[in-house]
Structure formats: C-alpha cells, structure tokens
C-alpha positions, 0 to 999 in steps of 0.5 A: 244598870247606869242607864236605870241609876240615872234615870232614877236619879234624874227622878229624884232630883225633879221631884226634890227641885219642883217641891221646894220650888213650889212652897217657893213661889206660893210663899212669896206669891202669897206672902208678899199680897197678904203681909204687903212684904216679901216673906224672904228677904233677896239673902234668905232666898239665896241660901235657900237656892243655895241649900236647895242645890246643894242637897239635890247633887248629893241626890243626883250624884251619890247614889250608886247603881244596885244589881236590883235595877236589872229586876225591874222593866225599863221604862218605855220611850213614851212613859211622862219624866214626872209620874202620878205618884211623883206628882202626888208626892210633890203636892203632898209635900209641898201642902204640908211645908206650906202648912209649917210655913204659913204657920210660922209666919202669921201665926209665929209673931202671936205666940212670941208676944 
C-alpha cells in the first residue's frame, strides 16, 4: 500500500514539477527573443522556484495511503514513470498557462494604457 502511495506521489510530483518547468523555459525562451528582455527578472524566478518546491513536497509528502490502493494492479517493471495521460495533462496545462501568460505579457501593457 506504501509502495503504490509513493509511486503515485512520485507521479504527482513529475507531472506537477515538468509542467511549470515547461511554461518556465518557453516564457523566458520566448520572451527574452521576442521583447529583447527577459520576462522574469533573477527575484521573480526565484520565487517562483521557490513556490514551485514548496507546493510540489506538499504534493509528495501529505497525501496518506487508501486500502483503495490495494484494488488496483500494480504497475508492471517496464511501465514509462510518465504515461500518455500524464503527458497530455502536462501539454494541456502548460499550453493553457502560456496562453494566460503570454496574454498578460504582451497584451496586458495595451489594455492598462
């Protein structure tokens, strides 16, 4: 029951940690080409790192095993750590926090002026 807790966990924490990663990298990739400047300042990208850790240990570390666990098969040896649905959950998500992003940063200084 550990066992399956922890992998599940793990599974968490990986689908959480690659998303924001993700929207990390193509923001200042991205931004910095298009606006000649990084988008997040060294501060900005330190608390969201900050912010990132904090809530995926929560993730990893407070969720305690169910008897439902034991219902389930386990996982085989050579099953992927990363799934087709945990893939397209991480795409999903990160395509719509681009989206938000992306709008708030070039079309967020049209509206307030």
């Amino acid at each position: 029951m550990w066992g399956r807790n922890v992998y599940d966990s793990i599974s968490k924490f990986l689908q959480f940690q690659l998303t924001v990663n993700v929207v990390a990298v193509i923001v200042a990739f991205t931004g910095a080409c298009i606006t000649q400047d990084s988008p997040l300042k060294a501060v900005q990208m330190l608390w969201v790192n900050l912010i990132m850790d904090t809530l995926a240990s929560l993730a990893l570390a407070t969720e305690p095993p169910t008897e439902a666990l034991l219902l389930r098969k386990p996982y085989g040896r050579n099953k992927p750590l990363i799934s087709r649905t945990m893939m397209k959950n991480i795409l999903g998500h990160a395509f719509y926090q681009l989206v938000v992003v992306f709008t708030l940063l070039f079309a967020g200084k049209r509206s307030s002026q």
